[in-house]
C-alpha positions as CSV (number, residue, x, y, z in Angstrom):
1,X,73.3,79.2,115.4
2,X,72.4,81.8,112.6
3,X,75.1,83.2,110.2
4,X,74.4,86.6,108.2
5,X,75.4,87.3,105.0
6,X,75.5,90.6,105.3
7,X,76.9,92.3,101.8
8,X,75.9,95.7,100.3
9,X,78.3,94.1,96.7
10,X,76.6,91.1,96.8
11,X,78.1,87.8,96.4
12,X,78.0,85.7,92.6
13,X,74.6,83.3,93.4
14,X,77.1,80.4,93.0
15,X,79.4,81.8,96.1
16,X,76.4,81.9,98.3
17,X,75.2,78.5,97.3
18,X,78.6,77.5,98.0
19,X,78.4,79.0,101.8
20,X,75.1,78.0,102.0
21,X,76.2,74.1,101.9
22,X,79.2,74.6,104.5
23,X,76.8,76.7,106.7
24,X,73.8,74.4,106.5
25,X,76.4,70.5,106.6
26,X,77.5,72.5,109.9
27,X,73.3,72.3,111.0
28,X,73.4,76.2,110.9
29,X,71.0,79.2,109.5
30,X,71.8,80.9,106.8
31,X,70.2,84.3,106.5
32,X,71.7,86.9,103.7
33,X,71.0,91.0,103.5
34,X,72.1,91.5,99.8
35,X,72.0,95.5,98.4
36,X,71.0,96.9,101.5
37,X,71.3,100.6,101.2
38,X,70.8,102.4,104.8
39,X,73.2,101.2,108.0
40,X,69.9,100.9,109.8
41,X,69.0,97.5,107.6
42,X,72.6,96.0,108.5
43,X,71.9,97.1,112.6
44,X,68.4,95.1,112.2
45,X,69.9,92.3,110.5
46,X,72.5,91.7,113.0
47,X,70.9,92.1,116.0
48,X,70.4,88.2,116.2
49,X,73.2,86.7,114.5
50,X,75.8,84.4,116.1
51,X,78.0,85.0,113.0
52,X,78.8,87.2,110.4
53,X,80.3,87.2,106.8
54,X,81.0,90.5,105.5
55,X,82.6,91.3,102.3
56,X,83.9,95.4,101.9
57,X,81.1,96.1,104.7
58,X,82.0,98.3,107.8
59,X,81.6,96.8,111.1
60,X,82.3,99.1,113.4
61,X,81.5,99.5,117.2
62,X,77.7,100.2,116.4
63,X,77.3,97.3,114.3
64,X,78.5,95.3,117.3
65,X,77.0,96.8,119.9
66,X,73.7,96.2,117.4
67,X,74.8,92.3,117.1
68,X,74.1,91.1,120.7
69,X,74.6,87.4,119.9
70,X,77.9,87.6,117.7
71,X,80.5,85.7,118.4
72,X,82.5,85.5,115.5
73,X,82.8,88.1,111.7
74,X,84.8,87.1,109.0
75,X,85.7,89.5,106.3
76,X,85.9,87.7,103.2
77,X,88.6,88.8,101.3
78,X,92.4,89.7,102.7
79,X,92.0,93.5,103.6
80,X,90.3,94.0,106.4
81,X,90.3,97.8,107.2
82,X,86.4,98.3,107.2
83,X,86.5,96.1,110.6
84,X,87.2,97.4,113.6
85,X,89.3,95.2,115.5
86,X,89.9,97.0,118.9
87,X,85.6,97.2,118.8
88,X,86.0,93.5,118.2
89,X,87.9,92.7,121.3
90,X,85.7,95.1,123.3
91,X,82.8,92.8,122.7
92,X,84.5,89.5,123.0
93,X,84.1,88.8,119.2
94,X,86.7,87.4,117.0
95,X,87.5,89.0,114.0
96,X,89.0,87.0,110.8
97,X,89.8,87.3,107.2
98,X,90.9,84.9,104.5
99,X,94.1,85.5,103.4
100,X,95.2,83.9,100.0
101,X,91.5,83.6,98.3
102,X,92.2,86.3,95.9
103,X,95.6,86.3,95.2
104,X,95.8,84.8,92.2
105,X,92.9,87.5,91.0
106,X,94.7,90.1,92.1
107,X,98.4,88.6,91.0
108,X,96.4,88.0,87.0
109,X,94.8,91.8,87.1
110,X,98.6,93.0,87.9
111,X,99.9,91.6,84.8
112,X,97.1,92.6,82.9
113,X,97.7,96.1,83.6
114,X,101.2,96.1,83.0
115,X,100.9,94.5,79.9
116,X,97.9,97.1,78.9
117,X,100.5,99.9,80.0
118,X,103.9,98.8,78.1
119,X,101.6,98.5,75.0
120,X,100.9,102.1,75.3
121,X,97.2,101.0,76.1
122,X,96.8,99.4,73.0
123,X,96.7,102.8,71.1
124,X,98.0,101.4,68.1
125,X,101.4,102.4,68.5
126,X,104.6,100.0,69.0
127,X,105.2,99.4,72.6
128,X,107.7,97.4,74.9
129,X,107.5,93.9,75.9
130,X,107.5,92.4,79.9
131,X,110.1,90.1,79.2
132,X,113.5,90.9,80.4
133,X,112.5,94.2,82.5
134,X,112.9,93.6,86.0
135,X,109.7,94.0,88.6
136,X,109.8,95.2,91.9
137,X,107.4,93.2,94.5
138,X,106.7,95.7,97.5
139,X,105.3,93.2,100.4
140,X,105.9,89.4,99.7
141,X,102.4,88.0,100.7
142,X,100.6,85.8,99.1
143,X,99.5,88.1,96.2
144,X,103.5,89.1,96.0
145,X,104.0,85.7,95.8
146,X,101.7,84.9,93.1
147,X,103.0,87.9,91.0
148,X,106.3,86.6,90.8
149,X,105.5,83.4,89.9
150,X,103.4,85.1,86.9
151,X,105.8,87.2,86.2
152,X,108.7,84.9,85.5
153,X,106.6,82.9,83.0
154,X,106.7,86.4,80.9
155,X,110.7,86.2,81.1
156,X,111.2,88.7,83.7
157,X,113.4,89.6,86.6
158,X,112.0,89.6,90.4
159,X,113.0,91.8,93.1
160,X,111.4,92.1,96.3
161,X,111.1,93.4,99.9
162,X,108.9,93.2,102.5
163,X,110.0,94.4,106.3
164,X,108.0,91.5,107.8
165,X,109.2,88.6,105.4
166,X,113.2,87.3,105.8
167,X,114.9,87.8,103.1
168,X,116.1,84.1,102.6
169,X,112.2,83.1,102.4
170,X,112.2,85.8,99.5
171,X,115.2,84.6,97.8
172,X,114.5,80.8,98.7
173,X,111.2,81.4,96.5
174,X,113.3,82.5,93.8
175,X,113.1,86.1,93.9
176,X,115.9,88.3,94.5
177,X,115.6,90.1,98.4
178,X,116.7,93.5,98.5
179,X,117.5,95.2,101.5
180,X,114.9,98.5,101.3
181,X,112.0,99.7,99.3
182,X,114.8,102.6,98.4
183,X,116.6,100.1,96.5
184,X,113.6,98.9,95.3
185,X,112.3,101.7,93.5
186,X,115.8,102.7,92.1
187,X,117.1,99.0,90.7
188,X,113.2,97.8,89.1
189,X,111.6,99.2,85.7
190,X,108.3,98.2,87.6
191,X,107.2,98.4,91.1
192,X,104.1,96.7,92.0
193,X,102.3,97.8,95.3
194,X,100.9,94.9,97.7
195,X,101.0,96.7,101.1
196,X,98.4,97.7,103.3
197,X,97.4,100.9,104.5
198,X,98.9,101.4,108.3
199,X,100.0,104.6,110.3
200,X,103.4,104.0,108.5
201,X,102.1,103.2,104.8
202,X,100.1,105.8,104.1
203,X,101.3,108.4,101.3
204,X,104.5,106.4,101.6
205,X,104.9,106.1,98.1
206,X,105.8,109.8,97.3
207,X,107.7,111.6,94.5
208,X,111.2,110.7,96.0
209,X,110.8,107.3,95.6
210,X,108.9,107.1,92.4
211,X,111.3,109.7,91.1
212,X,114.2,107.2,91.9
213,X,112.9,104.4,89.1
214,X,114.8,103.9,85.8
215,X,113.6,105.3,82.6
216,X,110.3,104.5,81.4
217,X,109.2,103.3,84.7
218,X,105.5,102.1,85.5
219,X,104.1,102.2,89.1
220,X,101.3,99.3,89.6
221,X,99.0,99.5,92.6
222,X,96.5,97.1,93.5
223,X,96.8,97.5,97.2
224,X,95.0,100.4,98.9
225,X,94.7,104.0,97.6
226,X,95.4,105.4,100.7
227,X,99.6,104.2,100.1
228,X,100.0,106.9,97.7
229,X,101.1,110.8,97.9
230,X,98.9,111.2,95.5
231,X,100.3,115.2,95.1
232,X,103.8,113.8,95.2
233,X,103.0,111.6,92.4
234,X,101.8,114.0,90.4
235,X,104.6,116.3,90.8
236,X,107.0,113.9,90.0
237,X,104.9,112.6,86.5
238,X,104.6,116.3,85.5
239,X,108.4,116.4,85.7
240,X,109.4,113.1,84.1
241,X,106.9,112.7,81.1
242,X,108.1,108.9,81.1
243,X,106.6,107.5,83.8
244,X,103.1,105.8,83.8
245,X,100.4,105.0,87.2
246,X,98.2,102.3,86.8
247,X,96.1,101.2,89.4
248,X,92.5,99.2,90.2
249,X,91.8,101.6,92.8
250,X,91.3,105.2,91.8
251,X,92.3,108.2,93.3
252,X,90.7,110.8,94.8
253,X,92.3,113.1,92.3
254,X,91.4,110.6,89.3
255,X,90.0,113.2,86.8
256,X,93.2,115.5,87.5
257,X,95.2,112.5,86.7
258,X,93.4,111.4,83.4
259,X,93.7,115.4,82.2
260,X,97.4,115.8,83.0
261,X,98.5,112.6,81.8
262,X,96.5,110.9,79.0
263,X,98.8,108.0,77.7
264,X,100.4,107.3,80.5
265,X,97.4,107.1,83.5
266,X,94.8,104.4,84.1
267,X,92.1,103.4,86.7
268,X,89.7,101.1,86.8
269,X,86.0,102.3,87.8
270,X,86.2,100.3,90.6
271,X,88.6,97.9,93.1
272,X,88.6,94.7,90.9
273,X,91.6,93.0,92.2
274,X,89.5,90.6,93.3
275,X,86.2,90.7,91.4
276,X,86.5,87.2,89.8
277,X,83.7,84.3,89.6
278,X,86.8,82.1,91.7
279,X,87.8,84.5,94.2
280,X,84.7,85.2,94.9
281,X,83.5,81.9,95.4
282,X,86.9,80.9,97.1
283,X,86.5,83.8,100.2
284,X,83.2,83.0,100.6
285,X,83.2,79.8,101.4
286,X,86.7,79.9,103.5
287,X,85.2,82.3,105.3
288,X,82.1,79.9,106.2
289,X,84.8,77.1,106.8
290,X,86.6,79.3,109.3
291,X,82.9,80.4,111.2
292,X,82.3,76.4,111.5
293,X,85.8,76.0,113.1
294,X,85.7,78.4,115.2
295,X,82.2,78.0,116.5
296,X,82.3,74.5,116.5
297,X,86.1,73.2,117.5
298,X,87.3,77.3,118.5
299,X,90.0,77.1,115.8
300,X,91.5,80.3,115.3
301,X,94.1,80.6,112.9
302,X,93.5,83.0,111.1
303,X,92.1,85.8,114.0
304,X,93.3,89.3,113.6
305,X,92.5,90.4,116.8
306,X,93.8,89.3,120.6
């Protein structure tokens, strides 16, 4: 059996010596296309593998009907947008991500941004502090999860909601379950964004809601750019000068943003929720665990598509 590698963002050399230990234990190849640059390379490289890690990499219906052998790709990481699960299903492969192997990155860049932003990003002038403000969780995964336990060791209240997570598991985690993202937004000094990007998320986050926060709100969103009305948000920052947008995955109308609000606007160059030496390491190898287990016992656990 041969495993690709197949990353255009390479993985750190210790992830990929990690994988290649759980890949090779299993008596399995390893083969890696690092940096490639043309979708042709990625077609070539596939067109013999039995299984495939991928990291931000599209795999769409011409990678698999490129990837004759494949049985099984795992996108390492929780999103899992850039594969295409109906094409999956088409060609009898099964398509899986590891949930939970960047949370904690992503949950540790979230407080780091809202601690850059209520220090006025560390302009020298005085700022506020975390501690007693209360933080609105939007989606109670497993990065949700980690924020709030974060963000009570800074002293603050938790709110959350999430349409696919009971309220009592919310509450019984210690966090406080509201009953809509409406009361969300209007009850939280902070909303921090951990849904995907679905028919129904996207620009869901518009100027009504945002426009409903208290005073002095700050809008965090390390979830996908695609969640945000990104003209609705503006409007509604051009007409209260108190809110402030910060986010690790910039807009497409960044350089607007930056000009129109300076002070109160940030982005990071690029997505770095997860850009850690653990995470890293930690997707990479779950997702050469989950390729062994499914090739060698068929566990499926964590499949995405049926």
């Amino acid at each position: 059996m041969k495993v690709l590698i197949a990353t255009e963002k390479p993985f750190a050399a210790t992830a990929v010596q990690g994988i290649r230990e759980v890949i090779e234990a299993a008596g399995y190849e390893l083969a890696l296309l690092e940096k490639y640059t043309q979708k042709s390379e990625l077609l070539e490289a596939v067109s013999d593998a039995d299984a495939l890690i991928v990291r931000s990499d599209k795999v769409d219906a011409e990678v698999l009907d490129a990837a004759k052998n494949l049985k099984i790709v795992v996108r390492a990481g929780a999103g899992f947008d850039n594969l295409d699960l109906e094409a999956a299903t088409a060609h009898n492969v099964v398509a899986m991500n590891t949930p939970g192997q960047n949370s904690n990155a992503v949950a540790e860049l979230v407080m780091g941004m809202l601690v850059y932003a209520v220090r006025n990003f560390y302009n020298g002038k005085s700022g506020s502090e975390l501690m007693g403000k209360r933080l609105g969780i939007l989606a109670f995964g497993n990065v949700g999860r980690n924020v709030a336990r974060i963000a009570k060791g800074f002293g603050m209240e938790v709110s959350a909601y999430d349409a696919y997570c009971p309220a009592q598991a919310i509450e019984e985690a210690g966090v406080h379950a509201v009953a809509n993202q409406e009361e969300l937004f209007a009850t939280c000094d902070i909303v921090s964004l951990h849904i995907p990007a679905t028919a129904e998320t996207r620009k869901s986050i518009n100027a009504a809601l945002v426009g409903s926060m208290k005073p002095g709100a700050i809008l965090v969103n390390t979830a996908r750019k695609e969640v945000i009305d990104e003209e609705g948000l503006m409007k509604i920052m051009e007409e209260r000068a108190d809110i402030k947008y910060v986010t690790d995955i910039m807009p497409d109308a960044d350089a607007a943003f930056a000009e129109k609000f300076p002070g109160r606007y940030f982005s990071t160059p690029k997505k770095m929720g997860a850009q850690t030496a653990e995470a890293n390491a930690n997707a990479g190898i779950a997702a050469a665990k989950q390729i062994v287990g499914y090739l060698k016992d068929g566990i499926t656990k964590f499949q995405l598509n049926r």
